[in-house]
N, CA, C and O atoms as a Tinker XYZ file with bonds, in Angstrom:
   524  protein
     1  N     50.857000  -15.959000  126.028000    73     2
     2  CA    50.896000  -17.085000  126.948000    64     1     3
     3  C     49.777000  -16.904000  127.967000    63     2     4     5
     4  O     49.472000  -15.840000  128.506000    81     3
     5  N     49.307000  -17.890000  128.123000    73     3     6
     6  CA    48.000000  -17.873000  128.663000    64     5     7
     7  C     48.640000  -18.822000  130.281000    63     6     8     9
     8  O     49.625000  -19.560000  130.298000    81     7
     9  N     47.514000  -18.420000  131.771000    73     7    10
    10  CA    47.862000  -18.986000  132.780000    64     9    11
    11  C     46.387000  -19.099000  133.678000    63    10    12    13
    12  O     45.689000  -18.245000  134.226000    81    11
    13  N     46.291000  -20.424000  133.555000    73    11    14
    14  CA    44.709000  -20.840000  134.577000    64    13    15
    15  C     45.183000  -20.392000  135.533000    63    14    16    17
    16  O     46.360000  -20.630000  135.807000    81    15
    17  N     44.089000  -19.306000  136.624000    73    15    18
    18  CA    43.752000  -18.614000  137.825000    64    17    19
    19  C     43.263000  -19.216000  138.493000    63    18    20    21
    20  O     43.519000  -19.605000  139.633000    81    19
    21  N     42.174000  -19.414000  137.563000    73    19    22
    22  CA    40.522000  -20.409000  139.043000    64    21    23
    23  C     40.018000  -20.725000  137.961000    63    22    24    25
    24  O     40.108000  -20.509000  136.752000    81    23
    25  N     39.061000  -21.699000  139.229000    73    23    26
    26  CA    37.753000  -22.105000  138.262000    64    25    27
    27  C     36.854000  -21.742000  139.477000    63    26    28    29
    28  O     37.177000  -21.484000  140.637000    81    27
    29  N     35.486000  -21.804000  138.810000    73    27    30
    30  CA    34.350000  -21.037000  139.712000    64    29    31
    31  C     33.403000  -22.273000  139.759000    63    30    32    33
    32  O     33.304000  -22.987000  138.761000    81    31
    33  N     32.558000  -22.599000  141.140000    73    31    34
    34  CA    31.643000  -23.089000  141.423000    64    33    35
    35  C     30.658000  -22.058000  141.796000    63    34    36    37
    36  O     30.880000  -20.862000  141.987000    81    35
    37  N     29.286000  -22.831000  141.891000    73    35    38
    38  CA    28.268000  -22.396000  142.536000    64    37    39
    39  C     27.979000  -23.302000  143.791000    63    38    40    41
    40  O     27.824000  -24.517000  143.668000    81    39
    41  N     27.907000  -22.603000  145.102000    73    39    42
    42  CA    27.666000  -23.598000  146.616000    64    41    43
    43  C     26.553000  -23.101000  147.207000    63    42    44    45
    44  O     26.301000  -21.925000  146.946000    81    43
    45  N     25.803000  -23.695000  147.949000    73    43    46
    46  CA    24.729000  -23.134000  148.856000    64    45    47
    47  C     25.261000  -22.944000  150.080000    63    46    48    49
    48  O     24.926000  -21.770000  150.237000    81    47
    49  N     25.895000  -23.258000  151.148000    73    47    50
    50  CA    26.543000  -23.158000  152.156000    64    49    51
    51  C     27.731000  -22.124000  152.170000    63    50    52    53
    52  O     28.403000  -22.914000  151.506000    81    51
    53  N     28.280000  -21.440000  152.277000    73    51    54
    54  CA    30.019000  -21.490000  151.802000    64    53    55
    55  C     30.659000  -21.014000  153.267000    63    54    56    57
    56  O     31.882000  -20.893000  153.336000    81    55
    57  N     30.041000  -20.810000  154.146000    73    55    58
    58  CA    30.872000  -21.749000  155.314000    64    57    59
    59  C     31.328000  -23.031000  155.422000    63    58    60    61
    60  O     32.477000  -23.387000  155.686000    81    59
    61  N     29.999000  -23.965000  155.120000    73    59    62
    62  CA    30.852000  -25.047000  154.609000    64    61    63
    63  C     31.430000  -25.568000  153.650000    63    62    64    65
    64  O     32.201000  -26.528000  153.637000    81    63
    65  N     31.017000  -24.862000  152.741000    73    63    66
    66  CA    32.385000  -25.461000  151.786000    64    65    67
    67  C     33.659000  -24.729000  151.542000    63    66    68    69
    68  O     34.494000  -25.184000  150.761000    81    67
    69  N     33.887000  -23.283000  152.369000    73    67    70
    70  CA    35.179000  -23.115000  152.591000    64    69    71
    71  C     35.809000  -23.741000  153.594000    63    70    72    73
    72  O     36.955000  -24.146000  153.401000    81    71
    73  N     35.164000  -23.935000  154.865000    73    71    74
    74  CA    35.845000  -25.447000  155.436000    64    73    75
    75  C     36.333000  -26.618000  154.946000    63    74    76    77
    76  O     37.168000  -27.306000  155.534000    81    75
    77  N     35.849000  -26.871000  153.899000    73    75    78
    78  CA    35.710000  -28.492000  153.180000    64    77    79
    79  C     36.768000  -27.840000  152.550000    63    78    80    81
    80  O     37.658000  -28.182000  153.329000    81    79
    81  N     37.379000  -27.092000  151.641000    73    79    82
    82  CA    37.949000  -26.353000  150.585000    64    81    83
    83  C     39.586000  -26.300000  151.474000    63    82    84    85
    84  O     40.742000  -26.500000  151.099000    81    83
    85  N     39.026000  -25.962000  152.667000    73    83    86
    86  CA    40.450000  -25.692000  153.467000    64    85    87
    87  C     41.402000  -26.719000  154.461000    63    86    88    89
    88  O     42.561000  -26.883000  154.842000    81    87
    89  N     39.624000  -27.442000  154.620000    73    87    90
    90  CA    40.507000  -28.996000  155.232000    64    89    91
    91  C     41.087000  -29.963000  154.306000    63    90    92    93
    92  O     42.128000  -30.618000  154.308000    81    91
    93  N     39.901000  -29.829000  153.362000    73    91    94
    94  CA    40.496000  -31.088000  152.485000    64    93    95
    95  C     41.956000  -31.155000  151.490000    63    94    96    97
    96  O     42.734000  -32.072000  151.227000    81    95
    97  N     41.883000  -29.581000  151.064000    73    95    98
    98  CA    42.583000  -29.581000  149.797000    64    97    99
    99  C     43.763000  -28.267000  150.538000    63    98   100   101
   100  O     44.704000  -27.690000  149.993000    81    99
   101  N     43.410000  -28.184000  151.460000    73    99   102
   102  CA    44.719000  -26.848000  152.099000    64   101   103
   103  C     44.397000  -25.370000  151.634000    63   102   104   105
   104  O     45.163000  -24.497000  152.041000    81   103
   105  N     43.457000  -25.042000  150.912000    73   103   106
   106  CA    43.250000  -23.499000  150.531000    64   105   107
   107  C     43.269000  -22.624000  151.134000    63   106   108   109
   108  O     42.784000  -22.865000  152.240000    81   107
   109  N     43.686000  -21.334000  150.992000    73   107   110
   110  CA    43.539000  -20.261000  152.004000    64   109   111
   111  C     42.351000  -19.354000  151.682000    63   110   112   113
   112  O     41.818000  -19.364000  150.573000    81   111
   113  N     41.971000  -18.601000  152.649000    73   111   114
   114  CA    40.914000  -17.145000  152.009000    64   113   115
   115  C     41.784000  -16.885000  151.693000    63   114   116   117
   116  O     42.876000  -17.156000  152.192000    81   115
   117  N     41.437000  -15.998000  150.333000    73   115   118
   118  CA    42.142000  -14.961000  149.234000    64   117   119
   119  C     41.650000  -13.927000  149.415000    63   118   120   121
   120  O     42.403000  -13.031000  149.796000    81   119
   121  N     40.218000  -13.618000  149.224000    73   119   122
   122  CA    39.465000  -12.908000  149.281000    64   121   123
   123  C     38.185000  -12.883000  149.250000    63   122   124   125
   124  O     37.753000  -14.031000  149.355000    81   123
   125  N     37.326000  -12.069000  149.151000    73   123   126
   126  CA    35.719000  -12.257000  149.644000    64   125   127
   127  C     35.253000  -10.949000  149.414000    63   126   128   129
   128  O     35.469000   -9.896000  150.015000    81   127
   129  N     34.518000  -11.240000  148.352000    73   127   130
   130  CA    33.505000   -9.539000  148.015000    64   129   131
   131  C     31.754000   -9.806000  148.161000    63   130   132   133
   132  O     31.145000  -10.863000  147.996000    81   131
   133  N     31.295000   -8.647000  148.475000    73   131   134
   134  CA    29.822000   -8.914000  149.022000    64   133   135
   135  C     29.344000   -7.942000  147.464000    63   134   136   137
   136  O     29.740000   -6.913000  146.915000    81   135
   137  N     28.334000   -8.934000  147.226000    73   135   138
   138  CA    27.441000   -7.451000  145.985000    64   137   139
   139  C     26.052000   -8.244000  146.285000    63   138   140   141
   140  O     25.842000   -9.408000  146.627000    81   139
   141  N     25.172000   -7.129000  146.017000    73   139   142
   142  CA    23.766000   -7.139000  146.116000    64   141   143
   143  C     22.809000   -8.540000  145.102000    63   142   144   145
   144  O     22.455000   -8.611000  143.925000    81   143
   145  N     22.684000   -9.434000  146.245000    73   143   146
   146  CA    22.172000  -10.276000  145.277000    64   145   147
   147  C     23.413000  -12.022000  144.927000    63   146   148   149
   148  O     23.038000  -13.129000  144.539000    81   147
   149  N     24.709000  -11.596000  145.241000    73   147   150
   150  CA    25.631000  -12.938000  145.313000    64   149   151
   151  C     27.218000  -12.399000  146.176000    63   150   152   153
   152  O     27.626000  -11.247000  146.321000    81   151
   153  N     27.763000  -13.513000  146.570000    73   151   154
   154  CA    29.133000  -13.165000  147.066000    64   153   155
   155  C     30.179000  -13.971000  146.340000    63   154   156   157
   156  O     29.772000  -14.926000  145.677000    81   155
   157  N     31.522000  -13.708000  146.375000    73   155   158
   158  CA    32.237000  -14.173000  145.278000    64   157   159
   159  C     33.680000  -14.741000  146.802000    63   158   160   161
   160  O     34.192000  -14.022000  147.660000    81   159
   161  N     33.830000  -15.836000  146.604000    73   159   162
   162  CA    34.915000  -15.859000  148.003000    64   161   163
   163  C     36.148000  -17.000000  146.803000    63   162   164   165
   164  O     36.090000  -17.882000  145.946000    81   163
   165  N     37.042000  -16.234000  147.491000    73   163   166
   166  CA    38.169000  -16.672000  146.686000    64   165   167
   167  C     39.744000  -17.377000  147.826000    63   166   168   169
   168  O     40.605000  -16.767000  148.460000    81   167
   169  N     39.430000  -19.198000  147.580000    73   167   170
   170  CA    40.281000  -19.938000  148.022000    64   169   171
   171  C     41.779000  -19.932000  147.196000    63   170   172   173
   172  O     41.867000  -20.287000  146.021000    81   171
   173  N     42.694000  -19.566000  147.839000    73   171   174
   174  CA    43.917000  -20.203000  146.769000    64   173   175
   175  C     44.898000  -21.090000  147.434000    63   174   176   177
   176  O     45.093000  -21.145000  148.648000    81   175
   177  N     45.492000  -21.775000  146.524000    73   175   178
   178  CA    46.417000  -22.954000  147.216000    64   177   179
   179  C     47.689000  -22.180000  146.768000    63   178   180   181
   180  O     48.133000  -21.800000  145.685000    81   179
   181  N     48.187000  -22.094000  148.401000    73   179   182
   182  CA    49.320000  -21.558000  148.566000    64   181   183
   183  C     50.793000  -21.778000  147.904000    63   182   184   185
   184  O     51.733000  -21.009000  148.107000    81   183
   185  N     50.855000  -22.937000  147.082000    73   183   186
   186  CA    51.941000  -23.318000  146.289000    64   185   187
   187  C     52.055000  -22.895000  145.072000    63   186   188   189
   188  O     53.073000  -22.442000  144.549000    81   187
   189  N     50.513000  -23.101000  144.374000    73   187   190
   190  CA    50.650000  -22.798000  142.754000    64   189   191
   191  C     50.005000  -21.318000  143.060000    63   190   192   193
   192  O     50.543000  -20.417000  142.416000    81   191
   193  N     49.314000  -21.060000  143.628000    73   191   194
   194  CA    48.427000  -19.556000  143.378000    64   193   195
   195  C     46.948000  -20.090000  142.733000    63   194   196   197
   196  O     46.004000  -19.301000  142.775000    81   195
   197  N     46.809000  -21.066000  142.301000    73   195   198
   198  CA    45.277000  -21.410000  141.994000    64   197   199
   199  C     44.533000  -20.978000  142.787000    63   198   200   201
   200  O     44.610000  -21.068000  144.012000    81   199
   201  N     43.555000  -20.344000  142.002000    73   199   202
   202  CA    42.499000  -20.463000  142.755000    64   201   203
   203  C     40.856000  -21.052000  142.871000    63   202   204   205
   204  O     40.302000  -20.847000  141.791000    81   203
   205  N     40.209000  -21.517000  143.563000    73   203   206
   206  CA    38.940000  -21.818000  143.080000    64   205   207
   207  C     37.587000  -20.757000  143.807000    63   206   208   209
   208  O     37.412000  -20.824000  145.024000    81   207
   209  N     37.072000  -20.213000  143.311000    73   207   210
   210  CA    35.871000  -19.692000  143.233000    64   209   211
   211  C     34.786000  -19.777000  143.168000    63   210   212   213
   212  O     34.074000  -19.969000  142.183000    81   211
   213  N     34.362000  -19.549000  144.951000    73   211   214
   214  CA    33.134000  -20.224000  145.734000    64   213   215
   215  C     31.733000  -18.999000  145.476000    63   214   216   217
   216  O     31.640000  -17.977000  146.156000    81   215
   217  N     30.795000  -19.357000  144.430000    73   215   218
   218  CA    29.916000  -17.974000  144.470000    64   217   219
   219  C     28.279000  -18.754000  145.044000    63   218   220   221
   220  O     27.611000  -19.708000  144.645000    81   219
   221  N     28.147000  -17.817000  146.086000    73   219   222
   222  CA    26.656000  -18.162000  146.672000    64   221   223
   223  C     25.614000  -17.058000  146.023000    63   222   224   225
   224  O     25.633000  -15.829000  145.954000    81   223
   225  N     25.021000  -17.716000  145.738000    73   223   226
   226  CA    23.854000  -16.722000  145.053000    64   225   227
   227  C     22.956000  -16.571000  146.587000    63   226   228   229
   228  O     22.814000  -17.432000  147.455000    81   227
   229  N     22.532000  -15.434000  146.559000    73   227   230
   230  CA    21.745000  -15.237000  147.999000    64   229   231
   231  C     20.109000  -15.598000  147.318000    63   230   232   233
   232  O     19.587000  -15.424000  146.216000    81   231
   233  N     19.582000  -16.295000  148.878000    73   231   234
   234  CA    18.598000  -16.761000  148.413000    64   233   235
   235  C     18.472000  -17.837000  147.967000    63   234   236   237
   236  O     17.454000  -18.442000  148.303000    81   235
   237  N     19.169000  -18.326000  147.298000    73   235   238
   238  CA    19.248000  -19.853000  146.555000    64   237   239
   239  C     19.024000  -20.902000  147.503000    63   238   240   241
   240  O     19.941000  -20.899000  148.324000    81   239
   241  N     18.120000  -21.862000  147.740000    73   239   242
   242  CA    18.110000  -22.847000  148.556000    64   241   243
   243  C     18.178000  -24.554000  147.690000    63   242   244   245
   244  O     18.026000  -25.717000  148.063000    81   243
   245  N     18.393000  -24.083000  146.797000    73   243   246
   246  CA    17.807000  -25.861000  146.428000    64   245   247
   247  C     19.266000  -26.098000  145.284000    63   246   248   249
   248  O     19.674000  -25.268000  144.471000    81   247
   249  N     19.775000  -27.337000  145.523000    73   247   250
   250  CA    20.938000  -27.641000  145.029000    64   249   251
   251  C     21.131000  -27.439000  143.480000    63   250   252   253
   252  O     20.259000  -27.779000  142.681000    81   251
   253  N     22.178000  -26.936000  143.146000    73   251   254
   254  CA    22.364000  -26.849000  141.506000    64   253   255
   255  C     22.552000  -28.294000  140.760000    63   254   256   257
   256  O     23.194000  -29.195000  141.301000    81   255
   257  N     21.894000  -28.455000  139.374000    73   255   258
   258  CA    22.290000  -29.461000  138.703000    64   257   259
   259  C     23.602000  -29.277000  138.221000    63   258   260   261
   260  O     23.762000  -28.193000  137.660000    81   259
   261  N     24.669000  -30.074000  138.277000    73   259   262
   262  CA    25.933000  -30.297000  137.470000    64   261   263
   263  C     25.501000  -30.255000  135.895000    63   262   264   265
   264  O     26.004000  -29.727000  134.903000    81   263
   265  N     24.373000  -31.029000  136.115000    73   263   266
   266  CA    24.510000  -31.827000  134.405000    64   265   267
   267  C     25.174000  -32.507000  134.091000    63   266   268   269
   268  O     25.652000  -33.106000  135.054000    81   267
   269  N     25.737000  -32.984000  132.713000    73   267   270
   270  CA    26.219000  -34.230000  132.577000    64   269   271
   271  C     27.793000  -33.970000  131.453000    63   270   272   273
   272  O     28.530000  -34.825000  130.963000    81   271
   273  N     27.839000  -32.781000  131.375000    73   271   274
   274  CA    29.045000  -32.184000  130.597000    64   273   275
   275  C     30.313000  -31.993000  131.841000    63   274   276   277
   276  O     31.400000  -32.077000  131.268000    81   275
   277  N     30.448000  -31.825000  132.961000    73   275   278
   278  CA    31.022000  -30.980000  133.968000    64   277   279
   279  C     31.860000  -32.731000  134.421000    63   278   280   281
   280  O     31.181000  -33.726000  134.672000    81   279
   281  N     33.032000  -32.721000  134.425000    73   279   282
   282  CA    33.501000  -33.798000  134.827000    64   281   283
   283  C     34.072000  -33.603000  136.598000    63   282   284   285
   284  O     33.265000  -33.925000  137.470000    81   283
   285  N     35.581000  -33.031000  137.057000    73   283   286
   286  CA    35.918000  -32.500000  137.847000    64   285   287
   287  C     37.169000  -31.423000  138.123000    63   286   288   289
   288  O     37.755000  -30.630000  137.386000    81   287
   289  N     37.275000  -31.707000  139.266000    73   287   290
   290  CA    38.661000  -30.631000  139.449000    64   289   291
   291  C     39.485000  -31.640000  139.813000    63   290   292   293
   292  O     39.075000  -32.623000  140.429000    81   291
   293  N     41.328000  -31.385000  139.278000    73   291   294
   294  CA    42.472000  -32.872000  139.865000    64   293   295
   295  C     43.393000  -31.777000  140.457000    63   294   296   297
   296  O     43.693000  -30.655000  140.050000    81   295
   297  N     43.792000  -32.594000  141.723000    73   295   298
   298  CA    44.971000  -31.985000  142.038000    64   297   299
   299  C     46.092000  -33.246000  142.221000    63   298   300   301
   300  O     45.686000  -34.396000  142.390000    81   299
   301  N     47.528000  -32.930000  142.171000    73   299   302
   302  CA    48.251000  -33.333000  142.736000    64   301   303
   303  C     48.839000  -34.204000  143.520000    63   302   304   305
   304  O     49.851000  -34.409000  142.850000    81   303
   305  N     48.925000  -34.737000  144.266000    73   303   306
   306  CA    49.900000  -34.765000  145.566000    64   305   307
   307  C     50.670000  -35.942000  145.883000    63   306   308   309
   308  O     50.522000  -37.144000  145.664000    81   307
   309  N     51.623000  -35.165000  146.524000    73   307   310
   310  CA    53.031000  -36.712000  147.106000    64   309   311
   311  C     52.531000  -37.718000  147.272000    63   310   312   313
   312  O     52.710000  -38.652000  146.490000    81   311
   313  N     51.483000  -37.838000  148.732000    73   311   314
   314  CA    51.730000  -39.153000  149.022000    64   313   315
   315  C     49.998000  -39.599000  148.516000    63   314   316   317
   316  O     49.063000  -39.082000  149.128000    81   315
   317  N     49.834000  -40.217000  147.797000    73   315   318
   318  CA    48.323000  -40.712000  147.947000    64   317   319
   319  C     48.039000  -41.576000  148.977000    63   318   320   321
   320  O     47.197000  -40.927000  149.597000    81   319
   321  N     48.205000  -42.759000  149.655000    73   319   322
   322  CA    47.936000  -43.419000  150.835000    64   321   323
   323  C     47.831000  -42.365000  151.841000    63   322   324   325
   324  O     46.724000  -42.122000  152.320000    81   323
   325  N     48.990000  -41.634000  152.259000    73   323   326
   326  CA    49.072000  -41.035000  153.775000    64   325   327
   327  C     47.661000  -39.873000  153.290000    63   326   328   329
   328  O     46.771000  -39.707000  154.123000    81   327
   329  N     47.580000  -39.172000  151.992000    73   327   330
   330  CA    46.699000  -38.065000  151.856000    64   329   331
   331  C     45.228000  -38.837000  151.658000    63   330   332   333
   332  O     44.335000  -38.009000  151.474000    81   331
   333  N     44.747000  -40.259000  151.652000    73   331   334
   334  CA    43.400000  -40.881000  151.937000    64   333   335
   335  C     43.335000  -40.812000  152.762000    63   334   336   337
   336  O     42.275000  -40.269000  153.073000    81   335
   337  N     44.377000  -41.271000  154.170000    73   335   338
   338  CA    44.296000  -41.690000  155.058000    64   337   339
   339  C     44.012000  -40.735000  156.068000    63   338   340   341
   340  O     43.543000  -40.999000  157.175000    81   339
   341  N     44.272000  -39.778000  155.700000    73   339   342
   342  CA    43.852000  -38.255000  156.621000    64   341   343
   343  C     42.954000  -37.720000  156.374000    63   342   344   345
   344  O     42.597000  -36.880000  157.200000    81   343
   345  N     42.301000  -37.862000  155.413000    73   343   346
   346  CA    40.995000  -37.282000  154.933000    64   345   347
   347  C     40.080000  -37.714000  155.360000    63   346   348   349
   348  O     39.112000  -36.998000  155.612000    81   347
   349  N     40.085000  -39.484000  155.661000    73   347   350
   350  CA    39.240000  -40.507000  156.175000    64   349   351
   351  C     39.303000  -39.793000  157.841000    63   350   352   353
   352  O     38.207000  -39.590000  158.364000    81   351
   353  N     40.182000  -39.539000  158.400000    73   351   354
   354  CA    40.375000  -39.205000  159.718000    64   353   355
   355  C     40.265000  -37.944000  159.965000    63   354   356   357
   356  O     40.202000  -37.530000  161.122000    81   355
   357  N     40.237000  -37.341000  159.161000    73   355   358
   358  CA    38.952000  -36.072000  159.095000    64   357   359
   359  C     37.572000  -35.636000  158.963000    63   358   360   361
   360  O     36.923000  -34.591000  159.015000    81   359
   361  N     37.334000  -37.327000  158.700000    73   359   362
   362  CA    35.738000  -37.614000  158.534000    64   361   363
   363  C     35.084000  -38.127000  157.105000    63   362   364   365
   364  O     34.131000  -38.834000  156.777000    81   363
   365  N     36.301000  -37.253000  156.325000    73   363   366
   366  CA    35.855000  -37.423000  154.741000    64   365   367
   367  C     35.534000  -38.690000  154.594000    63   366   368   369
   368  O     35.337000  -39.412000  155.571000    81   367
   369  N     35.424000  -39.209000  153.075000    73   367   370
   370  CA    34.655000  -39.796000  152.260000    64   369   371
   371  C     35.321000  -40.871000  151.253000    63   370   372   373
   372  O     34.661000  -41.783000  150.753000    81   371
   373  N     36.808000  -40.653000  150.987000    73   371   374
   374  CA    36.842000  -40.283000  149.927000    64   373   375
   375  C     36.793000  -42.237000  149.244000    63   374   376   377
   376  O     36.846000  -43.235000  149.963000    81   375
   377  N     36.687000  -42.212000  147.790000    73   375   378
   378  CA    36.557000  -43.543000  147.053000    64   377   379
   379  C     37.959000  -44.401000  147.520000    63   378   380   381
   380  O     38.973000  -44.097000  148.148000    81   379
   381  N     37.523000  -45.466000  146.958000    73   379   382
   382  CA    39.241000  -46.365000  147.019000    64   381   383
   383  C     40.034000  -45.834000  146.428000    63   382   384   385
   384  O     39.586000  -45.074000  145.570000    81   383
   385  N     41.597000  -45.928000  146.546000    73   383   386
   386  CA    42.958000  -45.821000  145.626000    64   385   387
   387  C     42.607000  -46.841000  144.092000    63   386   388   389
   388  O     42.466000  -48.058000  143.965000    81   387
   389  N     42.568000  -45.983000  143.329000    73   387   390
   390  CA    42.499000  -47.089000  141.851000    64   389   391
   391  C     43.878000  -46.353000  141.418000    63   390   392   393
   392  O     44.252000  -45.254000  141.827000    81   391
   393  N     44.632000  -47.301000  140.388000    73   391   394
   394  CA    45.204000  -47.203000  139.492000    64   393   395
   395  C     45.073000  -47.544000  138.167000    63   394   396   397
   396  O     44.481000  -48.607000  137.982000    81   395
   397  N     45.554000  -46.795000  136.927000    73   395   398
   398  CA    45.059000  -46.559000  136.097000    64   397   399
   399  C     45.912000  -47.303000  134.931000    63   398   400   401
   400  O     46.929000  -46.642000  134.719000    81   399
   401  N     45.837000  -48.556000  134.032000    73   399   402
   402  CA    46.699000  -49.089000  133.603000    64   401   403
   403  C     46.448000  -48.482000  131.736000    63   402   404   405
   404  O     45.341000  -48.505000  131.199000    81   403
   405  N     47.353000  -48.133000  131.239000    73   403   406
   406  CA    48.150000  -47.738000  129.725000    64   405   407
   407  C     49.209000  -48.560000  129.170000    63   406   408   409
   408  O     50.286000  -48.050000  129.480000    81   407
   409  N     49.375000  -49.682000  128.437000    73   407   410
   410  CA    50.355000  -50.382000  127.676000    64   409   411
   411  C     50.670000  -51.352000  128.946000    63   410   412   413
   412  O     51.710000  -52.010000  128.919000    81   411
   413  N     49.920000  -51.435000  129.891000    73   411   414
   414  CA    50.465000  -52.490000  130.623000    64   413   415
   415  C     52.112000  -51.334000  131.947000    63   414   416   417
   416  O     53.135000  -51.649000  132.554000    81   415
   417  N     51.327000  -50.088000  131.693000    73   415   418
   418  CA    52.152000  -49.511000  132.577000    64   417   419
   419  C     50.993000  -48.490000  133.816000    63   418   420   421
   420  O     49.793000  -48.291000  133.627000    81   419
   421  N     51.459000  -48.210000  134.504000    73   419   422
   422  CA    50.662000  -47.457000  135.535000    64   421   423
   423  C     50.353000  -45.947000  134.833000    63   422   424   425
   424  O     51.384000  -45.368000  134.489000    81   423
   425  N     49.331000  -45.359000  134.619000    73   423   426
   426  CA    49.399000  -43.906000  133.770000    64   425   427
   427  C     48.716000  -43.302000  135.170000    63   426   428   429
   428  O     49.272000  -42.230000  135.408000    81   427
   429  N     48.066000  -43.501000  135.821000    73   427   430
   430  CA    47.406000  -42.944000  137.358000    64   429   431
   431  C     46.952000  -44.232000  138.169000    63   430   432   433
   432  O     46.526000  -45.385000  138.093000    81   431
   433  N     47.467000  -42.911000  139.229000    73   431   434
   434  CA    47.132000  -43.525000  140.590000    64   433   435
   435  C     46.393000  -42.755000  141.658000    63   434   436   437
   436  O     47.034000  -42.216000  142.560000    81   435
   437  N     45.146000  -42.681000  141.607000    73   435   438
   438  CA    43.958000  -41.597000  142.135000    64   437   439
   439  C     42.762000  -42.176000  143.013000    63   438   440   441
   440  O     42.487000  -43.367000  143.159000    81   439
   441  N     42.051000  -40.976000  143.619000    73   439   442
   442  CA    40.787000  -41.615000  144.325000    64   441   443
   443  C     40.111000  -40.373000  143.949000    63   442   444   445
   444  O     40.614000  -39.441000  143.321000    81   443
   445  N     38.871000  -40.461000  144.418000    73   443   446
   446  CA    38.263000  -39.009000  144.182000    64   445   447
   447  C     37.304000  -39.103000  145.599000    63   446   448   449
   448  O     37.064000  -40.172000  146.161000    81   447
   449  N     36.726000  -37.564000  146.135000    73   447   450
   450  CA    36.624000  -37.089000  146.897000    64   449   451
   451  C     35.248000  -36.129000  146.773000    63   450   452   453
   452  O     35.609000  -35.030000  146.351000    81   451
   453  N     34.039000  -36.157000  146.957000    73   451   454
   454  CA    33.196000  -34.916000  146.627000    64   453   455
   455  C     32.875000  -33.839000  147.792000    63   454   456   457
   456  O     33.034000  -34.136000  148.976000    81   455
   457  N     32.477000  -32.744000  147.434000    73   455   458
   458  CA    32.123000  -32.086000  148.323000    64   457   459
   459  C     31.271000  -31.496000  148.665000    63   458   460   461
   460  O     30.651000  -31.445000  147.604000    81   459
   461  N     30.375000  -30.672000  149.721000    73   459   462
   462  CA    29.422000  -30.597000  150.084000    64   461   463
   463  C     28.394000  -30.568000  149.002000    63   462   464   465
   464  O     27.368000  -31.249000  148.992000    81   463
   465  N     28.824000  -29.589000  147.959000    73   463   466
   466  CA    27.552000  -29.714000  146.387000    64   465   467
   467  C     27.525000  -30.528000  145.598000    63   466   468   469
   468  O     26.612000  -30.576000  144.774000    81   467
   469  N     28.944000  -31.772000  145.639000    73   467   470
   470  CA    28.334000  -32.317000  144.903000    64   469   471
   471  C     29.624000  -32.692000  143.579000    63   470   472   473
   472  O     29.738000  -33.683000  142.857000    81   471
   473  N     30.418000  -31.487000  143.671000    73   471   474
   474  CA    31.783000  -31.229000  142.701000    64   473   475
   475  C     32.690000  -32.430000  142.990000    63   474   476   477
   476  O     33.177000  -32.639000  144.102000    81   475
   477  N     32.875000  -33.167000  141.965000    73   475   478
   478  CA    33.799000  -34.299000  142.279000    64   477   479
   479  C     35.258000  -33.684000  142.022000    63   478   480   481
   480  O     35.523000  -33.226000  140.911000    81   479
   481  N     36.179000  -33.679000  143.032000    73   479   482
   482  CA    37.762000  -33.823000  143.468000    64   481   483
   483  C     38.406000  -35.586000  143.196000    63   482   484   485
   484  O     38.281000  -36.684000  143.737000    81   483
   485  N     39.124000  -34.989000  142.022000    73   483   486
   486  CA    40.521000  -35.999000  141.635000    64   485   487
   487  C     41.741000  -35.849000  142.580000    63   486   488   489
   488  O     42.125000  -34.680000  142.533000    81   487
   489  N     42.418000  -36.528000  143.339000    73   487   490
   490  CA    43.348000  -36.736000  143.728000    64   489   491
   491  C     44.293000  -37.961000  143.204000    63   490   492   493
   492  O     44.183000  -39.167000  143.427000    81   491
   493  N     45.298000  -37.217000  142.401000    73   491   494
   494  CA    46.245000  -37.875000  141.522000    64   493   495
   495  C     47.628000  -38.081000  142.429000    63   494   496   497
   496  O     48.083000  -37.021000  142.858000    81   495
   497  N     48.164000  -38.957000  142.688000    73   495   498
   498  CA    49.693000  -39.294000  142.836000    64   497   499
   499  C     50.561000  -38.516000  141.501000    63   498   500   501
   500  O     50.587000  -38.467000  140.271000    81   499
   501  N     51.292000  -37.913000  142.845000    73   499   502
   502  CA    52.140000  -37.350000  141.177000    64   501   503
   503  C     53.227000  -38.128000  140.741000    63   502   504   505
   504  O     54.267000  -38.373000  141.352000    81   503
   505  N     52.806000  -38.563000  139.396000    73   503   506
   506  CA    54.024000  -39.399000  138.389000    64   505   507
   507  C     53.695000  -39.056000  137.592000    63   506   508   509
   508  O     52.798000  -38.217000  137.518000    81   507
   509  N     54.432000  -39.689000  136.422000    73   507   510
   510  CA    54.144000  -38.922000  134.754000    64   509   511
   511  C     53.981000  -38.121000  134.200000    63   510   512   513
   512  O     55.057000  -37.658000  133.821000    81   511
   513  N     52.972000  -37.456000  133.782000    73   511   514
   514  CA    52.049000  -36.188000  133.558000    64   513   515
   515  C     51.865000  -35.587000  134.162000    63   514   516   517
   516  O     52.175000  -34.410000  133.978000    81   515
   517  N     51.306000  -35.960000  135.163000    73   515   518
   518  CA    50.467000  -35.474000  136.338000    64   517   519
   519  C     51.888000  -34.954000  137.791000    63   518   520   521
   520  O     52.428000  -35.514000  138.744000    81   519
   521  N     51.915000  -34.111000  137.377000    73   519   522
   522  CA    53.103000  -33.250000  138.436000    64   521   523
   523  C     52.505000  -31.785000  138.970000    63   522   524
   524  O     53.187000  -31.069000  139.703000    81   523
């Protein structure tokens, strides 16, 4: 039996995007190792234990390409209105509320959210599947 941990980005900042990481989505520091040449800082969300994995290459100044394979990261959550609505009043960004129609029934109800590099964030209402 297999169990997703993290997933890993690459950031140029990671002051700010462990801010962004911690306002937006609630993450905590996990941890943070220094090695010669990159640092590895590790956010987890305090409910599931996920984690995502912020690595700065030292030196690096100029933004990474995604490319065109890399879709995003989804999370969760109760309320979608009240959780736009705080994000907006945190300054964020984030797209309109869309919902997502299947057989003439609702299959999602999401916005998405990017962050400082660039990584697009799904924010799903949890129904259906998506719990």
């Amino acid at each position: 039996m297999t169990k997703a941990i993290h997933t890993m980005i690459r950031v140029l900042n990671l002051d700010r995007s462990i801010q962004f990481y911690s306002t937006a989505l609630g993450l905590e520091l996990a941890d943070q190792y220094e090695f010669e040449g990159f640092t590895l800082t590790y956010l987890r969300d305090p409910n599931s234990g996920f984690e995502v994995e912020l690595t700065l290459n030292h030196g690096r100044d100029s933004p990474y390409e995604h490319g065109d394979a890399y879709g995003h990261l989804a999370v969760c959550i109760d309320n979608i209105e009240q959780t736009h609505h705080s994000l907006t009043e945190a300054g964020f960004t984030p797209t309109p509320v869309k919902s997502m129609q299947h057989n003439n029934k609702t299959m999602a109800t999401f916005f998405f959210l990017t962050d400082p590099d660039g990584y697009k964030i799904e924010f799903l209402q949890k129904h259906g599947r998506f719990q």
